[in-house]
C-alpha positions as CSV (number, residue, x, y, z in Angstrom):
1,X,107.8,98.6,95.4
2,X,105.3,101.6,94.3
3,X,105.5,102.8,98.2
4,X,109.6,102.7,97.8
5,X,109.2,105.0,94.5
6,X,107.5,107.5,95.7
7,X,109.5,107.8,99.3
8,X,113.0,108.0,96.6
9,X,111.2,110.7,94.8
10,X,109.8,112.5,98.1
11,X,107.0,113.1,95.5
12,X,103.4,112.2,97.7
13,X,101.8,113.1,94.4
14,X,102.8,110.1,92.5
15,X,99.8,107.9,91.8
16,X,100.3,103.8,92.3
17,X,98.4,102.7,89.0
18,X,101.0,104.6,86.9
19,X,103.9,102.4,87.9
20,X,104.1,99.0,87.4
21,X,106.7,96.1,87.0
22,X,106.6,93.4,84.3
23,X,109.4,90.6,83.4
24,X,111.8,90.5,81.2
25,X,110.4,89.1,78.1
26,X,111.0,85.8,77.2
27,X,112.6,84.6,80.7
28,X,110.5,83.0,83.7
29,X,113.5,85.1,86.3
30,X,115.2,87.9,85.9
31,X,115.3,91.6,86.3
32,X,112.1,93.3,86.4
33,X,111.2,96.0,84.3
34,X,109.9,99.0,85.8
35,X,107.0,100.9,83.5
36,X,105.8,104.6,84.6
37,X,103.0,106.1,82.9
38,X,101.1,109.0,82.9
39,X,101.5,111.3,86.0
40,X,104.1,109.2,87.8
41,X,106.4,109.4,84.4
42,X,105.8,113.5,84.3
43,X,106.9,113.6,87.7
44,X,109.8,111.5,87.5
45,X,111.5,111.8,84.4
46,X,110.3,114.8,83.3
47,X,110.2,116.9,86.7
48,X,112.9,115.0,88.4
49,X,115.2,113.6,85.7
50,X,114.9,110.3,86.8
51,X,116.7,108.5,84.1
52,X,117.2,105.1,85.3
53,X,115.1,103.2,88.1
54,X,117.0,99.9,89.8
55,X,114.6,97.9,91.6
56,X,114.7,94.8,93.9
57,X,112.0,92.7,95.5
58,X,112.2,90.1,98.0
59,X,109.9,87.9,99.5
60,X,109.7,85.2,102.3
61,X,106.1,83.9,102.9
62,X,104.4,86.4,104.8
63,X,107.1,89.8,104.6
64,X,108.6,91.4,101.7
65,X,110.7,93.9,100.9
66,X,111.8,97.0,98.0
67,X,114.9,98.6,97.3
68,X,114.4,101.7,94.9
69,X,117.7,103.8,93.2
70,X,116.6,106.6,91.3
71,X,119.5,107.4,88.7
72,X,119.5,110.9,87.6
């Protein structure tokens, strides 16, 4: 997911420990929430006007998979 973020931004300068996901609180499923911090938020929101972040995750055993949208 952190590897999708930064190839939507096209911003290599985006650190992985800044982002992170955490669930919804209260719910054992749901959407994540997506957290940026520090560099990764200046970047993004700040630089970039990234206003909303969608993200989806899949997984089966081994493979999984990200989808990133960036709303400006």
């Amino acid at each position: 997911m952190k590897e999708a973020i930064v190839k939507a931004s096209g911003r290599r300068e985006i650190i992985f420990p800044d982002m992170y996901l955490k669930k919804e609180p209260g719910r054992s499923t749901g959407k994540p929430i997506f957290i940026v911090e520090r560099t990764a938020k200046k970047i993004l929101e700040e630089e970039l006007g990234v206003k909303e972040f969608h993200v989806s995750i899949s997984h089966e055993k081994e493979f999984s998979v990200a989808f990133v949208l960036l709303g400006l």
